[in-house]
DSSP file (Angstrom, degrees, kcal/mol; ACC not computed):
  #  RESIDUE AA STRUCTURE BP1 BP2  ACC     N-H-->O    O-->H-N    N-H-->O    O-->H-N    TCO  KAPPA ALPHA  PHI   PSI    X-CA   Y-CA   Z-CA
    1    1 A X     >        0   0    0      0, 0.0     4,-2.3     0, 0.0     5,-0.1   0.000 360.0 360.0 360.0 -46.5   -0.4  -22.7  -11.0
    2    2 A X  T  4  +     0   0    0      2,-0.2    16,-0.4     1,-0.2    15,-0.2   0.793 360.0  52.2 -81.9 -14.5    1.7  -19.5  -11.2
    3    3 A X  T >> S+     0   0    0      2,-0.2     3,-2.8     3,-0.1     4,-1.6   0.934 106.6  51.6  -5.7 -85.0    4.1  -21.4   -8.9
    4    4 A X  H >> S+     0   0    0      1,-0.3     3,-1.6     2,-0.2     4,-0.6   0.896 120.1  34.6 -35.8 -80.0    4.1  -24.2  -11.3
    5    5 A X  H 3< S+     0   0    0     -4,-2.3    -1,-0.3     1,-0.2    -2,-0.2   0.437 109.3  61.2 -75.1  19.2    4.9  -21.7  -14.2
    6    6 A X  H <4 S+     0   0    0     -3,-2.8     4,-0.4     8,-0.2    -1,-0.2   0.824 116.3  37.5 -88.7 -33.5    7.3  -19.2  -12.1
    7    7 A X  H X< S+     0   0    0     -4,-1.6     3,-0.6    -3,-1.6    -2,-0.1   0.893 123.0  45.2 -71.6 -93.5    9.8  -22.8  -11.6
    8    8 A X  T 3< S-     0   0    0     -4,-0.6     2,-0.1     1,-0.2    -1,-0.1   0.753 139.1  -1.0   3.5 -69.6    9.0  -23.8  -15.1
    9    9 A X  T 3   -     0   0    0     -5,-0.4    -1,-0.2     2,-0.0     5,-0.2  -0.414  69.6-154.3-136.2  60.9    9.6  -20.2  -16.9
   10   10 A X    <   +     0   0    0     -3,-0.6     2,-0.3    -4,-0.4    -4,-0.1  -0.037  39.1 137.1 -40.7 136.9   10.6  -17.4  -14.4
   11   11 A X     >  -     0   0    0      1,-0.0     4,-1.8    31,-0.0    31,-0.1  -0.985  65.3 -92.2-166.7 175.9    9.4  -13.8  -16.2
   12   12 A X  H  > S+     0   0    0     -2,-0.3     4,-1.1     1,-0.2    26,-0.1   0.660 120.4  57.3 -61.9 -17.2    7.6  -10.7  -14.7
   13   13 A X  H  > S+     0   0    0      2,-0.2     4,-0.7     3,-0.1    -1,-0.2   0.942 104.4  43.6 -78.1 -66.7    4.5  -11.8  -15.4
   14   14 A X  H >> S+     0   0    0      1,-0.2     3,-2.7     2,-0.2     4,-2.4   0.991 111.9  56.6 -52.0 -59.5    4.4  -15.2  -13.6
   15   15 A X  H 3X S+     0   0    0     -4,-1.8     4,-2.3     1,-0.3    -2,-0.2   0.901 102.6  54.9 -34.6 -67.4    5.9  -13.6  -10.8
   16   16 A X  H 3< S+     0   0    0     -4,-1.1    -1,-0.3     1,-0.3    -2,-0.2   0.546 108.2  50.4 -64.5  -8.9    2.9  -10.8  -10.6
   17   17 A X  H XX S+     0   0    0     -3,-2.7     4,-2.2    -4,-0.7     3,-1.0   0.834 106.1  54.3 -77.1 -41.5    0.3  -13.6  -10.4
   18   18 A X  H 3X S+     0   0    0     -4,-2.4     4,-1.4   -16,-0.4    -2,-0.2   0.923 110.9  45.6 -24.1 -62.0    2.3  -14.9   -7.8
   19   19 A X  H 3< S+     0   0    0     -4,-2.3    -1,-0.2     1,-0.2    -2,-0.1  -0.070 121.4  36.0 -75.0  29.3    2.1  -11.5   -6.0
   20   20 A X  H <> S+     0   0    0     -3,-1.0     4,-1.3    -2,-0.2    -1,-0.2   0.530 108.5  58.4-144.4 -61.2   -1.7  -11.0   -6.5
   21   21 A X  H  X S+     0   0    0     -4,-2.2     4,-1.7     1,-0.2    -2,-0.2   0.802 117.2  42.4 -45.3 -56.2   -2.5  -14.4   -6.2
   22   22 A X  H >X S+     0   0    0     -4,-1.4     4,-1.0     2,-0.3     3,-0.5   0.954 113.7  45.8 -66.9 -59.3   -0.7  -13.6   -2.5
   23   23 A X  H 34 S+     0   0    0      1,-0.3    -1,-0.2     2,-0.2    -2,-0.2   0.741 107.2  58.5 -78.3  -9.0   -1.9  -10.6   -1.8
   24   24 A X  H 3< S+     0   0    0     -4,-1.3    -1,-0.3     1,-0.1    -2,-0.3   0.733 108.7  45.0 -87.5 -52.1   -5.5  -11.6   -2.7
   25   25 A X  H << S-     0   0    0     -4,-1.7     2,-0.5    -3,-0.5    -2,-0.2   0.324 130.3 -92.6 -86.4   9.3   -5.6  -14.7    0.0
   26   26 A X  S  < S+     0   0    0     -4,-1.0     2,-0.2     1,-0.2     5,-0.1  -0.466  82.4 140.6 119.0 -79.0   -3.9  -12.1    2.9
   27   27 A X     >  +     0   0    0     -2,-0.5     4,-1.9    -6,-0.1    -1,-0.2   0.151  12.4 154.3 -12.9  58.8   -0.4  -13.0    2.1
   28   28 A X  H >>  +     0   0    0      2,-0.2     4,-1.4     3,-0.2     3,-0.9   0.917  69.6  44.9 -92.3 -38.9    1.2  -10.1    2.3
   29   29 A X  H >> S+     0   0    0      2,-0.3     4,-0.6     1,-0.2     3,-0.6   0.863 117.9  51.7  29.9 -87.4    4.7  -10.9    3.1
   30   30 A X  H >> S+     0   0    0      1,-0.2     4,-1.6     2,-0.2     3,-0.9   0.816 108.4  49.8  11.9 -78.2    4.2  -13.5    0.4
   31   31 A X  H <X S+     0   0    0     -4,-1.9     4,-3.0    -3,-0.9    -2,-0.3   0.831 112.1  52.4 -74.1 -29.4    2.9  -11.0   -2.1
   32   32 A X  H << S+     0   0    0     -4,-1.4    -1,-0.3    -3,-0.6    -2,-0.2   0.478 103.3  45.9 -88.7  11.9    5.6   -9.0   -1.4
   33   33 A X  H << S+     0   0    0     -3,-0.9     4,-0.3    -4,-0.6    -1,-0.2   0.400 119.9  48.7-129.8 -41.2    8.8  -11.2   -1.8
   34   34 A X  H >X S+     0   0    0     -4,-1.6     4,-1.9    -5,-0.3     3,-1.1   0.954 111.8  45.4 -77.3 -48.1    7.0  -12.5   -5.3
   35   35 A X  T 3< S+     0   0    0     -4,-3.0     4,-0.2     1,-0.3    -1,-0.2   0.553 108.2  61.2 -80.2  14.0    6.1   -8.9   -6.6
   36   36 A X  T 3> S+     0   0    0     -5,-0.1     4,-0.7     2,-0.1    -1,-0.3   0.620 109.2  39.8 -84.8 -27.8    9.8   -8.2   -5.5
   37   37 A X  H X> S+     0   0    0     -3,-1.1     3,-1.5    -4,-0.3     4,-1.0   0.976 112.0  55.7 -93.4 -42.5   11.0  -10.9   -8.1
   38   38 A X  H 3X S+     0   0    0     -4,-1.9     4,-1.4     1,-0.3    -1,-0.2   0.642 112.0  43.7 -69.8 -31.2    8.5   -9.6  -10.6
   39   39 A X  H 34 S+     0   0    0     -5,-0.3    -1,-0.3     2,-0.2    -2,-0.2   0.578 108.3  57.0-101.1 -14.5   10.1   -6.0  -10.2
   40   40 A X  H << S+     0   0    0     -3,-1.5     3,-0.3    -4,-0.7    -2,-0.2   0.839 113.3  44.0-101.1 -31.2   13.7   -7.5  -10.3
   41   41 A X  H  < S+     0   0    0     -4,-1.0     2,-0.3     1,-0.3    -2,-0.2   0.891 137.3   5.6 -62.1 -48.6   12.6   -9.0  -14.0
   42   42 A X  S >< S-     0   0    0     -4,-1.4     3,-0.6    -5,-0.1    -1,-0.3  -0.971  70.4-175.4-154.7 107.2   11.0   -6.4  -15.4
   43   43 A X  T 3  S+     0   0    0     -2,-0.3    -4,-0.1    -3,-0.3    -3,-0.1   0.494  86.1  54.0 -94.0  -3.0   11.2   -2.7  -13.1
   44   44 A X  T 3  S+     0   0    0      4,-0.0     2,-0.4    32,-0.0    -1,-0.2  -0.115  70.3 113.9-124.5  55.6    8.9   -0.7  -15.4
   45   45 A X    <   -     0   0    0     -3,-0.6    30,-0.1     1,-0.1    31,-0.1  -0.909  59.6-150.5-104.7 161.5    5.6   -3.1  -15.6
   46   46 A X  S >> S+     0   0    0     -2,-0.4     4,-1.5     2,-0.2     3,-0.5   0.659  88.6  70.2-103.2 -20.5    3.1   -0.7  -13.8
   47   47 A X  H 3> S+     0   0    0      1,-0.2     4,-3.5     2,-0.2     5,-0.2   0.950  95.9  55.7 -46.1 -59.2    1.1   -3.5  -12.5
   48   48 A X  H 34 S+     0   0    0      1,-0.2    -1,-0.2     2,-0.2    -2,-0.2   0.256 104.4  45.5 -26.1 -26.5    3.9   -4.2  -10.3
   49   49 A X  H <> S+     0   0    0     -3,-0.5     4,-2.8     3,-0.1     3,-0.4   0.509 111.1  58.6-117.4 -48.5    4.3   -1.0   -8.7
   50   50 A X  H  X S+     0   0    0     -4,-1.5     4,-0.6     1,-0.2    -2,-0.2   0.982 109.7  45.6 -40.8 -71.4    0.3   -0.9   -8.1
   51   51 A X  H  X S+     0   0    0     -4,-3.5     4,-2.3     1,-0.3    -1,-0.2   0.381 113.9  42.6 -73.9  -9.2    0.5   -3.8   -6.4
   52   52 A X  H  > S+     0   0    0     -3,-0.4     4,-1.4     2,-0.2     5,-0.3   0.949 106.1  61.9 -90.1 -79.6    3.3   -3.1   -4.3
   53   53 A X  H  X S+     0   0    0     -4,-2.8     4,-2.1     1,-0.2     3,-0.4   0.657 106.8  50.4  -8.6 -66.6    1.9    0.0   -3.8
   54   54 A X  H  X>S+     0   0    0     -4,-0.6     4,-3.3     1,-0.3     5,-0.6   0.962 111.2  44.3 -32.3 -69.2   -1.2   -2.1   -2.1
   55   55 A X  H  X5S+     0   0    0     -4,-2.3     4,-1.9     1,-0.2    -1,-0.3   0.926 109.3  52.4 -70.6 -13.7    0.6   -4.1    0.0
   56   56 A X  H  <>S+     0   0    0     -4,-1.4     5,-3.0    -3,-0.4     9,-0.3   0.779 114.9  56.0 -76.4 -18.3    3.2   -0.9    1.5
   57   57 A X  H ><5S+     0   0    0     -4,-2.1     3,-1.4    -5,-0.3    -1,-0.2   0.836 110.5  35.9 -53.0 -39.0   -0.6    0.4    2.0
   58   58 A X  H 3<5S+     0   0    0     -4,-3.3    -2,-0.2     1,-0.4    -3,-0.1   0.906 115.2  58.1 -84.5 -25.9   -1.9   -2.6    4.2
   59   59 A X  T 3<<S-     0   0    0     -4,-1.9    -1,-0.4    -5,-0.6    -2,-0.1  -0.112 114.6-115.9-104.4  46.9    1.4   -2.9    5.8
   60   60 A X  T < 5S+     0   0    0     -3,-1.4     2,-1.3     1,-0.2    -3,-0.2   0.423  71.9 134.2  48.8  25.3    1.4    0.7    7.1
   61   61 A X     >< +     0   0    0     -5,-3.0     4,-2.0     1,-0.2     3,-0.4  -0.697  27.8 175.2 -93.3  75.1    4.6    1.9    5.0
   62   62 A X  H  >  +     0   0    0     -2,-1.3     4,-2.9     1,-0.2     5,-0.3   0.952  65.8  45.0 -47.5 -48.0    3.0    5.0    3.9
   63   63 A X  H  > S+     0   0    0      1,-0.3     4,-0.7     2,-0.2    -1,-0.2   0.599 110.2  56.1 -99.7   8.1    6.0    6.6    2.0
   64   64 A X  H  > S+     0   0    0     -3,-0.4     4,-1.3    -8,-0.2    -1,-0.3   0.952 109.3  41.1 -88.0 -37.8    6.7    3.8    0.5
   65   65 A X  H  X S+     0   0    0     -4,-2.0     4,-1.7    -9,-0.3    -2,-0.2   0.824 110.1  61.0 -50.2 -36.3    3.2    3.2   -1.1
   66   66 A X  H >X S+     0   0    0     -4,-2.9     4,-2.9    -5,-0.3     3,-0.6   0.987 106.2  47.7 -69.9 -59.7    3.3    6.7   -1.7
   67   67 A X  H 3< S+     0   0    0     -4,-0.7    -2,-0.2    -5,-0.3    -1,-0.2   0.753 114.4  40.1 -54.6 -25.0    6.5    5.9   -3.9
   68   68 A X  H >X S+     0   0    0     -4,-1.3     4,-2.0     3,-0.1     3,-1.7   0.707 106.2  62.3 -86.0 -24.7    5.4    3.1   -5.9
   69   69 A X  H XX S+     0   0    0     -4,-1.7     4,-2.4    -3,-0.6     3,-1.3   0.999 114.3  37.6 -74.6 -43.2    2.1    4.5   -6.4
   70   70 A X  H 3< S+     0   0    0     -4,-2.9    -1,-0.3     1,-0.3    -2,-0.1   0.288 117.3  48.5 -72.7  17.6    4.0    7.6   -8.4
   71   71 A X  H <> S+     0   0    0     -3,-1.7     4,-1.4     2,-0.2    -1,-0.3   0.687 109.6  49.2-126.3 -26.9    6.3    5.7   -9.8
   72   72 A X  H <X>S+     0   0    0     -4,-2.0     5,-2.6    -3,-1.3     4,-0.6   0.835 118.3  46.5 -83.6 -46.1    3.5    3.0  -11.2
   73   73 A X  H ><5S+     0   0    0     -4,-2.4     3,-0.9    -5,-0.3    -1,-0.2   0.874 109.4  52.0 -55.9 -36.9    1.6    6.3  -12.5
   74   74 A X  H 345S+     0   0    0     -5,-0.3    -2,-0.2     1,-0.2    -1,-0.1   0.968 113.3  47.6 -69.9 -57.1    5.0    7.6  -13.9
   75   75 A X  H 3<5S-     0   0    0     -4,-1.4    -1,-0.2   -30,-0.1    -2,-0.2   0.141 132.3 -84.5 -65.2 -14.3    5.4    4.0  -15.8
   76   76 A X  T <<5 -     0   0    0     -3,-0.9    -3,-0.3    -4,-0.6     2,-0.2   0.395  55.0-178.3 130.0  -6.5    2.4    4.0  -17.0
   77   77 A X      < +     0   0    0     -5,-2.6    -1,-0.2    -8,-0.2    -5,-0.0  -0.086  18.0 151.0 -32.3  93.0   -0.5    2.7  -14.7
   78   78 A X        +     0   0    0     -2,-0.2     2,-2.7     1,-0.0    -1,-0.2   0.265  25.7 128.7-109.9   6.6   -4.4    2.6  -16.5
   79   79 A X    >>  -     0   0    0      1,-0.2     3,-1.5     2,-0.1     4,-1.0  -0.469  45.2-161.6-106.0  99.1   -6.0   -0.1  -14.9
   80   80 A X  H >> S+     0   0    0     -2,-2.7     3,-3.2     1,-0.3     4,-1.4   0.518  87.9  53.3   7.4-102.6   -9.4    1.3  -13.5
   81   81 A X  H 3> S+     0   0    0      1,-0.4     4,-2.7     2,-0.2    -1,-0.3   0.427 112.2  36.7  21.1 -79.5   -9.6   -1.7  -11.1
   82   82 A X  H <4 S+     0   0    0     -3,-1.5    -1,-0.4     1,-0.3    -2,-0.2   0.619 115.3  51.8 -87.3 -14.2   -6.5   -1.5   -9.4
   83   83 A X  H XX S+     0   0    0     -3,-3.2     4,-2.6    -4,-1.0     3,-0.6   0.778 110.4  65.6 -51.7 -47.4   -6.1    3.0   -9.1
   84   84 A X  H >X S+     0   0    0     -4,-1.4     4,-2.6    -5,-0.3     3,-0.5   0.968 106.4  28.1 -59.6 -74.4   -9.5    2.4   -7.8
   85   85 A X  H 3< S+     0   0    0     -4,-2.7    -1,-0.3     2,-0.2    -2,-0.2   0.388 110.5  68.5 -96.7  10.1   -8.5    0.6   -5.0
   86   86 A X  H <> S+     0   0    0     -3,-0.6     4,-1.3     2,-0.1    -1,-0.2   0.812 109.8  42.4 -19.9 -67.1   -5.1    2.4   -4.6
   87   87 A X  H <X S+     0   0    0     -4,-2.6     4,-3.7    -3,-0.5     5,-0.4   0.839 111.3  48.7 -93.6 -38.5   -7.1    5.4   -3.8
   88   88 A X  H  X S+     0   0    0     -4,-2.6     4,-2.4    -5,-0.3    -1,-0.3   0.966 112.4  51.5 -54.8 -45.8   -9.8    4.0   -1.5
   89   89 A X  H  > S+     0   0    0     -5,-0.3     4,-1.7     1,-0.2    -2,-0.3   0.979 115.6  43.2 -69.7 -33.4   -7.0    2.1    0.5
   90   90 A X  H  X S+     0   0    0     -4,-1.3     4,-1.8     1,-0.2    -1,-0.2   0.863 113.9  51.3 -83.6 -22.3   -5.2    5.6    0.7
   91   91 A X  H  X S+     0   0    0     -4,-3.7     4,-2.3     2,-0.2     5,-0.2   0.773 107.1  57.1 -63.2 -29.1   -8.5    7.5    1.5
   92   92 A X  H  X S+     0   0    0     -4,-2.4     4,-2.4    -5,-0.4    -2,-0.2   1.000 108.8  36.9 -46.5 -70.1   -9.0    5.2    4.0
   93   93 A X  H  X S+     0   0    0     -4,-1.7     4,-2.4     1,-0.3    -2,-0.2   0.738 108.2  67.8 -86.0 -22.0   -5.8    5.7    6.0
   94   94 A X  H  X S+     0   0    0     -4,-1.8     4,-1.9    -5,-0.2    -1,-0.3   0.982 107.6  45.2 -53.2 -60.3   -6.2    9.6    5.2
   95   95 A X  H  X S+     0   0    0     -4,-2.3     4,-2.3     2,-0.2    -2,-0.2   0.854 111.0  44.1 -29.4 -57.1   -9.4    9.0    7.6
   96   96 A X  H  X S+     0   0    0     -4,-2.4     4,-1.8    -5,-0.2     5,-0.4   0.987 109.7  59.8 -72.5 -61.1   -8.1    7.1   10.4
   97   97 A X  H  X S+     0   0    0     -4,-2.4     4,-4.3     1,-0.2    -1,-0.2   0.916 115.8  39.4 -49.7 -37.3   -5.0    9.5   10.5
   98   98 A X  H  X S+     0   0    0     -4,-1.9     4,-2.5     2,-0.2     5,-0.4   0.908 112.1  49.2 -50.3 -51.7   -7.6   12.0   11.0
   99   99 A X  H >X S+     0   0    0     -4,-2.3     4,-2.0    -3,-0.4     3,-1.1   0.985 117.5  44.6 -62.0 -59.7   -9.8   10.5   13.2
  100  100 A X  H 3X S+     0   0    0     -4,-1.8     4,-2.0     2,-0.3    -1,-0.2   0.844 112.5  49.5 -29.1 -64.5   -6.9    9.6   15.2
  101  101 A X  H 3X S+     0   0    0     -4,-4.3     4,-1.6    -5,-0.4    -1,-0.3   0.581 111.5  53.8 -57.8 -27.3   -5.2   13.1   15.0
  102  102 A X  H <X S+     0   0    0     -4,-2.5     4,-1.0    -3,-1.1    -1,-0.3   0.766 109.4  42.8-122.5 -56.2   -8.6   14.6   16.0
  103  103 A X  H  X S+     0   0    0     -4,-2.0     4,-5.6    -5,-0.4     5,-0.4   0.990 120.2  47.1 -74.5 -43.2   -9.2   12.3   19.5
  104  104 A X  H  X>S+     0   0    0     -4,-2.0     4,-2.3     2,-0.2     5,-0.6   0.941 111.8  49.9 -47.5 -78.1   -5.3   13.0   20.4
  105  105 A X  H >X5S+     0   0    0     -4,-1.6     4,-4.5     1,-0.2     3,-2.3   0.883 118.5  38.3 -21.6 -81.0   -5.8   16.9   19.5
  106  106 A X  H 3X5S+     0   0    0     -4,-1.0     4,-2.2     1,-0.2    -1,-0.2   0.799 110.4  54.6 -51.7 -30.9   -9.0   17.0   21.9
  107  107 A X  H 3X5S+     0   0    0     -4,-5.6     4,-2.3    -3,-0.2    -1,-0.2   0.744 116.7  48.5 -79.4  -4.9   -7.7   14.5   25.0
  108  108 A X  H <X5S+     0   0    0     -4,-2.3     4,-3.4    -3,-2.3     5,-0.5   0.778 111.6  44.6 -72.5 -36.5   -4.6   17.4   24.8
  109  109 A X  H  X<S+     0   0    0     -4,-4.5     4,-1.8    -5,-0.6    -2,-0.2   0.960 113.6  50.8 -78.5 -29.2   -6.8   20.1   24.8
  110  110 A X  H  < S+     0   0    0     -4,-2.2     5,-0.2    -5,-0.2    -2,-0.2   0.997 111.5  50.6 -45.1 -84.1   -8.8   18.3   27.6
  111  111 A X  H >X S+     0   0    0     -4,-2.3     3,-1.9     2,-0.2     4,-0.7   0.826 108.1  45.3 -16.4 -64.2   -5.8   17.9   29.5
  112  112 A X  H >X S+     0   0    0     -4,-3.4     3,-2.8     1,-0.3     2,-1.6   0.999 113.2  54.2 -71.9 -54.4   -4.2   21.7   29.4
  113  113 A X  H 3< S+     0   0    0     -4,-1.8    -1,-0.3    -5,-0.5    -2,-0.2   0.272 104.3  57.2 -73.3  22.7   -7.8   22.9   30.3
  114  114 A X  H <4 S+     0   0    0     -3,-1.9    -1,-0.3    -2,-1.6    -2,-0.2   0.370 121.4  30.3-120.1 -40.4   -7.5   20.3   33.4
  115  115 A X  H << S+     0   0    0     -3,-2.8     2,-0.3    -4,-0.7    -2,-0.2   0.475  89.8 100.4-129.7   5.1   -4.7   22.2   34.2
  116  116 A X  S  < S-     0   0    0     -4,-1.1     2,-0.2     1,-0.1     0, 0.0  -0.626  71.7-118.3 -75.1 131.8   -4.7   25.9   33.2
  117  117 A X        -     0   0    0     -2,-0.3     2,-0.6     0, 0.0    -1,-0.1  -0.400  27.4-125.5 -44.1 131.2   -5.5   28.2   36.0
  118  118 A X        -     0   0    0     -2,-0.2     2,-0.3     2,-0.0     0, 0.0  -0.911  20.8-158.7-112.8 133.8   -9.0   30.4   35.3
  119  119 A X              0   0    0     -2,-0.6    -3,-0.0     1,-0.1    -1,-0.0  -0.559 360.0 360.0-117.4 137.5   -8.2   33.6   35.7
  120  120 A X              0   0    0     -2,-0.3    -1,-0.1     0, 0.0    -2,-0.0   0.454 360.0 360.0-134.9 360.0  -11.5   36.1   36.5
């Protein structure tokens, strides 16, 4: 359908159902190539910038998400919904970097204490 009206009637609009539509069945690649045409129409809708934001989350681009998110807040962003699940996807990956950073930390410190002399 949002196909139909992006050939029909290109606008920002269509385009961002595209990219939702996308990013909503997986499609991120997809979602991102439509909410790139949605941003080229219209660069200050704040939807736009969420959603982008979303997918530079899922596709491990941190500072890019990180740049749309502030720039979709800058622009104007209110929608519960989609801040909502901004900030869970970035609390998310705030976890795992931890969790990660935390087994790395400990198999180094397991290491050097494998290999420190003890001294009595």
């Amino acid at each position: 359908m949002f196909l139909l009206a992006c050939r029909d009637s290109p606008s920002c609009i269509t385009w961002l159902g595209v990219g939702i539509s996308c990013y909503r069945l997986d499609g991120l690649k997809e979602a991102e190539q439509a909410l790139s045409e949605a941003n080229i129409l219209n660069n200050t809708d704040p939807e736009v910038w969420g959603y982008l934001s979303l997918v530079c989350l899922k596709t491990t681009r941190k500072l890019e998400a990180e740049q749309s998110y502030k720039y979709a807040l800058r622009v104007g962003l209110k929608d519960p919904d989609l801040l909502t699940e901004i900030q869970t996807i970035q609390k998310r990956g705030r976890i795992r970097r931890r969790r990660i950073l935390g087994e790395h930390s400990r198999n180094f410190i397991n290491y050097c204490n494998s290999y420190v002399p003890v001294l009595y």
